[in-house]
N, CA, C and O of each residue as an XYZ file, in Angstrom:
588
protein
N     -20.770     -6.741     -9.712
C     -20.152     -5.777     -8.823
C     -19.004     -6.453     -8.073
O     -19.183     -7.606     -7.681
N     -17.971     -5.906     -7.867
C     -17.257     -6.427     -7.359
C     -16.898     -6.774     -5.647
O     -17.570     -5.936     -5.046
N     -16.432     -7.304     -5.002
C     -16.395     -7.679     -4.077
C     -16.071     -6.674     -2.972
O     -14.984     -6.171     -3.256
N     -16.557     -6.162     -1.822
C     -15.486     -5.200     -0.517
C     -14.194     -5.502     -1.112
O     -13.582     -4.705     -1.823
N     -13.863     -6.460     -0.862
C     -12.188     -6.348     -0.597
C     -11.315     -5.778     -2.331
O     -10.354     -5.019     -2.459
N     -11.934     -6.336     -3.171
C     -11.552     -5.639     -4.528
C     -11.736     -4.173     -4.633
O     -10.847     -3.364     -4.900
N     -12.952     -3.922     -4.401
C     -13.129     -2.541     -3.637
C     -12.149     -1.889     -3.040
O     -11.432     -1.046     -3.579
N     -12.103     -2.195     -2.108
C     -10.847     -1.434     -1.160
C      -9.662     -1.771     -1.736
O      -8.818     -0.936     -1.408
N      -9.084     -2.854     -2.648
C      -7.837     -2.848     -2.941
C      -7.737     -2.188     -4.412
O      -6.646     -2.164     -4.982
N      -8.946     -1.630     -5.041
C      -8.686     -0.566     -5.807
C      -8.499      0.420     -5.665
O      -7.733      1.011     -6.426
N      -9.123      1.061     -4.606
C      -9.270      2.735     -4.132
C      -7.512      2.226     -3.527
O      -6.791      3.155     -3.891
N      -6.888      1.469     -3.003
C      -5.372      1.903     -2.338
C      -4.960      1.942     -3.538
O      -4.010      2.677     -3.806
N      -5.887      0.767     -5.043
C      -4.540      1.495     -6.070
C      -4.748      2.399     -6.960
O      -4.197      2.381     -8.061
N      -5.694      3.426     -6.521
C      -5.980      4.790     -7.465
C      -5.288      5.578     -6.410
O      -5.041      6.727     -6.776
N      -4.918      5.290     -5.237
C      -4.273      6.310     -4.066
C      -3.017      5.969     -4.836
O      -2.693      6.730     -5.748
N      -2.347      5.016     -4.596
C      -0.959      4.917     -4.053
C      -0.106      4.516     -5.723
O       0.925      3.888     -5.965
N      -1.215      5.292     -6.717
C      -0.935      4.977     -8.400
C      -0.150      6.872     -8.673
O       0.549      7.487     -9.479
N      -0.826      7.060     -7.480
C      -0.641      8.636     -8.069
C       1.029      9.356     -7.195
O       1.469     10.496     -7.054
N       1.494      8.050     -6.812
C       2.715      8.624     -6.126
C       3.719      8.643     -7.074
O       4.386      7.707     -7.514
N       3.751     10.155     -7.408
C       5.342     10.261     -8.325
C       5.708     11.547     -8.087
O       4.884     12.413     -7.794
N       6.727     11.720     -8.176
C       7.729     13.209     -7.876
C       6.985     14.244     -8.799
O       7.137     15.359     -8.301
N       6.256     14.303     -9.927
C       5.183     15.241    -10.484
C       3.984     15.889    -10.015
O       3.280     16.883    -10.191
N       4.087     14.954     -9.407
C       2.972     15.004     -8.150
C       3.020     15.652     -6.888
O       1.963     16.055     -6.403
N       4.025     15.801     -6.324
C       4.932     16.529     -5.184
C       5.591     15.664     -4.429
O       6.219     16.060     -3.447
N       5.537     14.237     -4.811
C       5.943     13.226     -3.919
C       7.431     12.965     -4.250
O       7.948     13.338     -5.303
N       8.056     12.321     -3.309
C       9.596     11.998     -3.332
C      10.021     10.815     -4.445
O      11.020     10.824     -5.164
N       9.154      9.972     -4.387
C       9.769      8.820     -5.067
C       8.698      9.075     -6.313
O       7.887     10.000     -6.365
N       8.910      7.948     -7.381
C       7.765      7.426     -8.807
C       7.338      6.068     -8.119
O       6.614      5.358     -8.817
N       7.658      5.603     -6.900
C       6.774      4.562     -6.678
C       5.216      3.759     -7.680
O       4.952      2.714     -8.275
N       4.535      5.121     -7.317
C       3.367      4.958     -8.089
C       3.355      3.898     -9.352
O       2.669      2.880     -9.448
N       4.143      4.333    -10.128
C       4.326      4.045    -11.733
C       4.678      2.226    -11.599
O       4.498      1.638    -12.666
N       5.117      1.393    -10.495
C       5.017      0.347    -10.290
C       3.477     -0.311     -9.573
O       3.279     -1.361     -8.961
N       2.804      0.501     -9.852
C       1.674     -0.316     -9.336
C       1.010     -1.698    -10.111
O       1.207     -2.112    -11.254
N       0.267     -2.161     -9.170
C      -0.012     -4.008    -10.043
C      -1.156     -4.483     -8.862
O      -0.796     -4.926     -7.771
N      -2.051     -4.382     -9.105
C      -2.888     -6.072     -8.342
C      -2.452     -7.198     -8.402
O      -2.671     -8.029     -7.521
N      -1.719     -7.440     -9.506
C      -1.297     -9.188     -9.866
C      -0.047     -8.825     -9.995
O       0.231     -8.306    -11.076
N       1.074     -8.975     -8.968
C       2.501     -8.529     -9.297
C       3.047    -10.210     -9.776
O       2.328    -11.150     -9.437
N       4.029    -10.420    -10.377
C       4.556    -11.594    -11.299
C       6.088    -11.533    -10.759
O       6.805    -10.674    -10.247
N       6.199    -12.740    -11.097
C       8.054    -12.795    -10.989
C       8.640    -12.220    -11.917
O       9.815    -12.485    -11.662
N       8.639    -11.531    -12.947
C       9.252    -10.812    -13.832
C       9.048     -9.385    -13.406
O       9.901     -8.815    -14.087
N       8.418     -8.415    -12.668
C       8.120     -7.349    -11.746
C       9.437     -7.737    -11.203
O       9.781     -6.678    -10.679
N      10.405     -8.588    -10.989
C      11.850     -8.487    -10.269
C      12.640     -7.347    -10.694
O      13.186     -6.483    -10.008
N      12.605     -7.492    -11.862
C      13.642     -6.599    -12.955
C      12.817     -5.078    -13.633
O      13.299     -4.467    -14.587
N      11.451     -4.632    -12.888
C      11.131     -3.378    -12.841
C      11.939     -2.176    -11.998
O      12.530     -2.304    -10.926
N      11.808     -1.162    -12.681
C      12.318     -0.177    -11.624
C      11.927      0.056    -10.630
O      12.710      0.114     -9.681
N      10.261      0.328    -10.423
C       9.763      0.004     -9.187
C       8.287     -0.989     -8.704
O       7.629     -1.235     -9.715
N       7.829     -1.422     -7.775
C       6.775     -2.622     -7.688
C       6.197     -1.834     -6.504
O       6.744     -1.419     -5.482
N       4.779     -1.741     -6.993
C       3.940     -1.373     -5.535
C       2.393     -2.006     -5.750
O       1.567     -1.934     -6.660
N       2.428     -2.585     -4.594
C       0.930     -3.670     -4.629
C       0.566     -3.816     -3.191
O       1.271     -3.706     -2.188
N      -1.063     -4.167     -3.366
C      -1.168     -4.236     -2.134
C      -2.169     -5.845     -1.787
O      -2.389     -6.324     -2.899
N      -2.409     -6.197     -1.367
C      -2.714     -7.725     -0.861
C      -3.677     -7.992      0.134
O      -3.323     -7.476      1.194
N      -4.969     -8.710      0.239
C      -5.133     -8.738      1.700
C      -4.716     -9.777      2.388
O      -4.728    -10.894      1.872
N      -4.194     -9.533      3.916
C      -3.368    -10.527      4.533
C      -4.527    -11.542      5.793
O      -4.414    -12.683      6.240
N      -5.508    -10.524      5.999
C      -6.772    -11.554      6.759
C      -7.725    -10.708      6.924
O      -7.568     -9.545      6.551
N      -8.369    -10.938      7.249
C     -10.223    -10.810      7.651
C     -10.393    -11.237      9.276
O      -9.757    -12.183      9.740
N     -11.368    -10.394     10.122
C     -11.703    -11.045     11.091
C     -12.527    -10.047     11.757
O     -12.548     -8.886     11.350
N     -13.158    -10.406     12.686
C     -14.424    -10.021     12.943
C     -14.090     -8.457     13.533
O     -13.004     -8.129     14.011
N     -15.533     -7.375     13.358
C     -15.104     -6.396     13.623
C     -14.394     -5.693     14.530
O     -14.261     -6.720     15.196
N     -13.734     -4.774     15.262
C     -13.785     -4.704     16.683
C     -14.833     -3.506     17.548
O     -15.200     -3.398     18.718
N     -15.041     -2.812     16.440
C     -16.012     -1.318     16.870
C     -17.523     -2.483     16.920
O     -17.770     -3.409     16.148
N     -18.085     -2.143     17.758
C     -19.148     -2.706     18.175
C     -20.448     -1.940     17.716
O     -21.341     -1.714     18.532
N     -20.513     -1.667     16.809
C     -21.381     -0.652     16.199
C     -21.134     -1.705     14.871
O     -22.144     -2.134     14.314
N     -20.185     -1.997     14.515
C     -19.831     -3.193     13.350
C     -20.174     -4.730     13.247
O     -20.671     -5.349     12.307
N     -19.924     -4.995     14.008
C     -19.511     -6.180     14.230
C     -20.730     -7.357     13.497
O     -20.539     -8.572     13.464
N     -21.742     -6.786     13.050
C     -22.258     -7.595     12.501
C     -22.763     -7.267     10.833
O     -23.330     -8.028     10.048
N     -22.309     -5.802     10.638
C     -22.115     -5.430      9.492
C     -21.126     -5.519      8.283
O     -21.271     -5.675      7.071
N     -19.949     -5.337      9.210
C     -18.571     -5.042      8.652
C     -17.542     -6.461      8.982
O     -17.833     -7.428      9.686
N     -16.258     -6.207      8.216
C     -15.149     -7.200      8.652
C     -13.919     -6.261      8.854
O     -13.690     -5.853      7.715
N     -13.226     -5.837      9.496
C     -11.668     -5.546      9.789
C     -10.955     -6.458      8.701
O     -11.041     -7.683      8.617
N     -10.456     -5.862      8.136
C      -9.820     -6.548      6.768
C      -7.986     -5.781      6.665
O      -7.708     -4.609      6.408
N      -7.235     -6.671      6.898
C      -5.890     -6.089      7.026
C      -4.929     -6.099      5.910
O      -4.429     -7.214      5.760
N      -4.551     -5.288      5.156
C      -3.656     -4.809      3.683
C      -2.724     -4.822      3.716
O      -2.293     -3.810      4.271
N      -1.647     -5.786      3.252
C      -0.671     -5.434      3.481
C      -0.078     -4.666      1.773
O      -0.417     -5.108      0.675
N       0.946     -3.333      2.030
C       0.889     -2.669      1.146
C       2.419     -2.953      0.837
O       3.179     -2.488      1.686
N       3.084     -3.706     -0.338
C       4.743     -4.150     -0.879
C       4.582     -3.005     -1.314
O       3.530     -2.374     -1.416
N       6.183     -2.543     -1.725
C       7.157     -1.286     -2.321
C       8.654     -2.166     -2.279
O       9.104     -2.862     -1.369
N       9.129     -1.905     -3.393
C      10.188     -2.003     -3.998
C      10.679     -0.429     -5.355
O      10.045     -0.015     -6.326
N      11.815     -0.050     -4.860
C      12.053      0.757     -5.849
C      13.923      0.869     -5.719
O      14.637      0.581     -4.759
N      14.217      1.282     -6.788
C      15.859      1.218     -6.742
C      16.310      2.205     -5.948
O      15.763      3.272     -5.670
N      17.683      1.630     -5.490
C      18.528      2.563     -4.466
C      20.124      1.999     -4.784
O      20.482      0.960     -5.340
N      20.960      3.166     -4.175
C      22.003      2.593     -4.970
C      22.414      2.387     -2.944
O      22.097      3.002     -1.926
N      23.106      1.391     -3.215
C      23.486      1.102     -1.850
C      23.851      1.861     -0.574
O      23.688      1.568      0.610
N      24.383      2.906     -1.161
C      25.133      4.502     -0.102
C      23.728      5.171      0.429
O      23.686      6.122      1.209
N      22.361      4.374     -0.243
C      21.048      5.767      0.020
C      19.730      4.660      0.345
O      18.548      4.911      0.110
N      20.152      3.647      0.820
C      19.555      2.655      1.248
C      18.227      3.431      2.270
O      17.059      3.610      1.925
N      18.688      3.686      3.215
C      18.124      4.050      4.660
C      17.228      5.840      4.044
O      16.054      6.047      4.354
N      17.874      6.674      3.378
C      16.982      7.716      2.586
C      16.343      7.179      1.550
O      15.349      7.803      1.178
N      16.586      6.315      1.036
C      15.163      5.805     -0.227
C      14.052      5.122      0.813
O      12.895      5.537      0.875
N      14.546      4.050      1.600
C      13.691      3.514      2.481
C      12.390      4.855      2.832
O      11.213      5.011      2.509
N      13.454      5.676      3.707
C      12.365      6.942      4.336
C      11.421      7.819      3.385
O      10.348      8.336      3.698
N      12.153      7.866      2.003
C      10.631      8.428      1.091
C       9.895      7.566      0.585
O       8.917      8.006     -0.019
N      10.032      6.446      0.625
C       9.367      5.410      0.029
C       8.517      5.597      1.089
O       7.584      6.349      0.805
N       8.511      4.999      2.679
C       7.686      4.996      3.203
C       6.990      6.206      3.578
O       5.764      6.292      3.630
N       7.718      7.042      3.811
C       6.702      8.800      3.593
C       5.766      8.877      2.429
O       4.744      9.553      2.548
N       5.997      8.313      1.436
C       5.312      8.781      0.595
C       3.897      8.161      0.407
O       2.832      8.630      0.006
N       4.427      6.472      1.010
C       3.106      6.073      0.849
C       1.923      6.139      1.758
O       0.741      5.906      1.503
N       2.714      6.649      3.309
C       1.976      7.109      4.399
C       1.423      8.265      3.928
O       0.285      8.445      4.363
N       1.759      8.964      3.320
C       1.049     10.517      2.735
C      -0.069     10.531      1.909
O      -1.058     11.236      2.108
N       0.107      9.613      0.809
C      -0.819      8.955      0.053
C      -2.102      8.867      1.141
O      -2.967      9.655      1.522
N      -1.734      7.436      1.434
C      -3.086      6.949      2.170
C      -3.725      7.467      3.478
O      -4.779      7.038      3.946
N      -3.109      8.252      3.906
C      -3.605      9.553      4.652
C      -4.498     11.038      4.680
O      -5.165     11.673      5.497
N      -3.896     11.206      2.691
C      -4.332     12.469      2.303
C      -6.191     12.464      2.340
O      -6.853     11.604      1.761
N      -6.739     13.513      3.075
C      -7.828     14.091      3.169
C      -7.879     13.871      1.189
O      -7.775     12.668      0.954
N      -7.948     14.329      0.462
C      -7.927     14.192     -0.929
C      -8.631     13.134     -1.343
O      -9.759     12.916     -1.786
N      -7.022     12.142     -0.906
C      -7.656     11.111     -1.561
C      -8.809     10.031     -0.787
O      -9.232      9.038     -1.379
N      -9.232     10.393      0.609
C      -9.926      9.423      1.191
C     -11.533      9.351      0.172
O     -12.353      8.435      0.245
N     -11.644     10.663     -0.786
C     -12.415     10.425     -1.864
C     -12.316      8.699     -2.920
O     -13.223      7.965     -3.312
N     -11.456      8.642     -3.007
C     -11.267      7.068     -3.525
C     -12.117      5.930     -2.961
O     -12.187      4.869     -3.582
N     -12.677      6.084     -1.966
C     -12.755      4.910     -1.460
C     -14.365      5.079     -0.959
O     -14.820      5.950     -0.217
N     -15.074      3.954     -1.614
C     -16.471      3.545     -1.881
C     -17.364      3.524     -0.919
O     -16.995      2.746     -0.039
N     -18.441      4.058     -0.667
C     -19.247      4.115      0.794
C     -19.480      3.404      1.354
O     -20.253      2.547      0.925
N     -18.991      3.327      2.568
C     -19.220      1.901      3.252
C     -17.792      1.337      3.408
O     -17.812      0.466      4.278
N     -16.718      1.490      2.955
C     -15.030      1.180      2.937
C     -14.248      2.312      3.615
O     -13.985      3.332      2.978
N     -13.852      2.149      4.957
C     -13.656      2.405      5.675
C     -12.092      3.242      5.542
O     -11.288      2.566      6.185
N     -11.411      4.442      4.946
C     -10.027      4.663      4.304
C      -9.003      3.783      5.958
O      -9.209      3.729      7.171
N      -7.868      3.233      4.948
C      -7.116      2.765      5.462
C      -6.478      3.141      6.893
O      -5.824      4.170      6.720
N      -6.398      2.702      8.311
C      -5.303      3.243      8.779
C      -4.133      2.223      9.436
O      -4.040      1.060      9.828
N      -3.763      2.763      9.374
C      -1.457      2.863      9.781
C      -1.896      1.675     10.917
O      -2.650      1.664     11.890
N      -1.086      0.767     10.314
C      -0.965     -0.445     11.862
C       0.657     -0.444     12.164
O       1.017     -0.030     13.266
N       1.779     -0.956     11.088
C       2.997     -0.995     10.858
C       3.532     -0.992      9.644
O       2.949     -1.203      8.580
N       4.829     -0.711      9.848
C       5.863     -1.046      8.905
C       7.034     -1.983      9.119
O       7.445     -2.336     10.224
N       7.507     -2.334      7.995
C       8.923     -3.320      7.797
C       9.577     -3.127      6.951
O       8.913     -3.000      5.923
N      10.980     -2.988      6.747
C      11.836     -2.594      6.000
C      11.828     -4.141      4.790
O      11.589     -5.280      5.191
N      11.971     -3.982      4.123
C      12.670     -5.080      3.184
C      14.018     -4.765      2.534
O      13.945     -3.860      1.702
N      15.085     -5.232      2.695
C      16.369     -5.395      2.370
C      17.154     -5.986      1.605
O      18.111     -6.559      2.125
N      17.038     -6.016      0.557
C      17.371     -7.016     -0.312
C      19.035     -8.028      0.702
O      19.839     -7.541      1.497
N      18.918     -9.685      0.091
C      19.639    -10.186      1.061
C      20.682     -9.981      0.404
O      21.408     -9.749      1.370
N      21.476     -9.860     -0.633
C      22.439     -9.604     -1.635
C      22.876     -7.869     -1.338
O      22.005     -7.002     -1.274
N      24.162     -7.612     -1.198
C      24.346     -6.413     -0.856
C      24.633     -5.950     -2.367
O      25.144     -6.868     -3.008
N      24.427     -4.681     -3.164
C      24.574     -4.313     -4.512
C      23.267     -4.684     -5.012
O      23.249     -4.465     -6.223
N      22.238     -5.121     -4.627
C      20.903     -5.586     -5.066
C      20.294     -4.670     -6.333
O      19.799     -4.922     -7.432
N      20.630     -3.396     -5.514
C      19.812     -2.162     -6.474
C      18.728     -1.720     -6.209
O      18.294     -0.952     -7.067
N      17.871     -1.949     -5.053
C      16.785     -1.471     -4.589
C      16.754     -1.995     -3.295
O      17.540     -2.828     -2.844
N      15.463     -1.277     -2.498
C      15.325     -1.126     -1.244
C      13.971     -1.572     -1.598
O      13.519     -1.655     -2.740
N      13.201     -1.930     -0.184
C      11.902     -2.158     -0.276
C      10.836     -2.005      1.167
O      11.415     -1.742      2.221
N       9.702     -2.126      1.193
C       8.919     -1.895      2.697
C       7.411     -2.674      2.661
O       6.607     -2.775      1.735
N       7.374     -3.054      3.699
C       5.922     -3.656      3.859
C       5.576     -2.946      5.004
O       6.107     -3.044      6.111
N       4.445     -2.060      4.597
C       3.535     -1.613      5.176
C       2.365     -2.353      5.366
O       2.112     -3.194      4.503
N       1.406     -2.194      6.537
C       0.039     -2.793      7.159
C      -0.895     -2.155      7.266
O      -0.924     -1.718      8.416
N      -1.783     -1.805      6.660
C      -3.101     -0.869      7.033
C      -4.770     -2.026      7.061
O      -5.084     -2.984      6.355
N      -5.425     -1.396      8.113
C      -6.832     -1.961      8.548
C      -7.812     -1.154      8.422
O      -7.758      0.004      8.839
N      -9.276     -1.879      7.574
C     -10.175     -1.405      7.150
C     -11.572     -2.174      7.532
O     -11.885     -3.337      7.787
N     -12.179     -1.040      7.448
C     -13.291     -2.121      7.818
C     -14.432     -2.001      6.637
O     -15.010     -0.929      6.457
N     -14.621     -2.761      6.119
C     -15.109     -3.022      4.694
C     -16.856     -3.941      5.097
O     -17.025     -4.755      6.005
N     -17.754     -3.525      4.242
C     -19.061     -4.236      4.646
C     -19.024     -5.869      4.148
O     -18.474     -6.315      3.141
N     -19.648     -6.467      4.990
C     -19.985     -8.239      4.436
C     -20.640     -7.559      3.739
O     -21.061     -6.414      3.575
N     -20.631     -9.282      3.065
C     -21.462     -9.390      1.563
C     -22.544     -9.893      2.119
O     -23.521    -10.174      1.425
């Protein structure tokens, strides 16, 4: 069986797999999804993964000896042509806030795994102007059971 945290970083990627404009969503984000993103994912159209960035003890006190607060950080990369920088940015991140929000999909996520919520965001910018894409790091916290 696999681990909480594999756990929870599957259910964000059966959520945030299903983001594409077919779907009703703004961007195909989705269609870049990866657990194991690679340096060759540079030259995709789009990259979406999510990571955990730490663990630490619960804060709901009803937890704290059950659970861990476990913090996600969620990458996006998708192309933009330079003039639409700041509107790709905003559906990119709408879309994936919608995702991991939707009543729907909080079905994804395994009993006892707590659905994600909203801590922050960060723009990513490629440092090269003409890059060809835009990008965002999002933060979401869960509270997932010890093993």
């Amino acid at each position: 069986m696999p681990s909480p945290r594999r756990q929870l970083l599957e259910a964000i990627g059966l959520t945030l797999a299903g983001i594409s404009k077919a779907n009703g969503y703004l961007t195909d984000a989705g269609a870049g999804w990866t657990l194991e993103p690679t340096p060759g994912d540079q030259d995709t159209t789009a990259v979406l993964t999510a990571l955990i960035e730490k663990q630490q003890r619960a804060t709901d006190p009803a937890k704290v000896n059950s659970h861990r607060l476990t913090t996600v950080s969620v990458i996006a990369k998708v192309p933009s042509d330079t003039e639409k920088y700041q509107e790709t940015l905003d559906c990119l991140v709408s879309d994936i806030e919608v995702a991991l929000e939707s009543r729907v999909t909080a079905r994804n996520y395994p009993p006892g795994i707590q659905v994600p919520v909203y801590v922050g965001m960060e723009p990513l910018m490629p440092e090269k102007a003409g890059a060809g894409w835009v990008g965002v790091l999002l933060t979401y916290q869960s509270n997932i059971p010890k093993i």
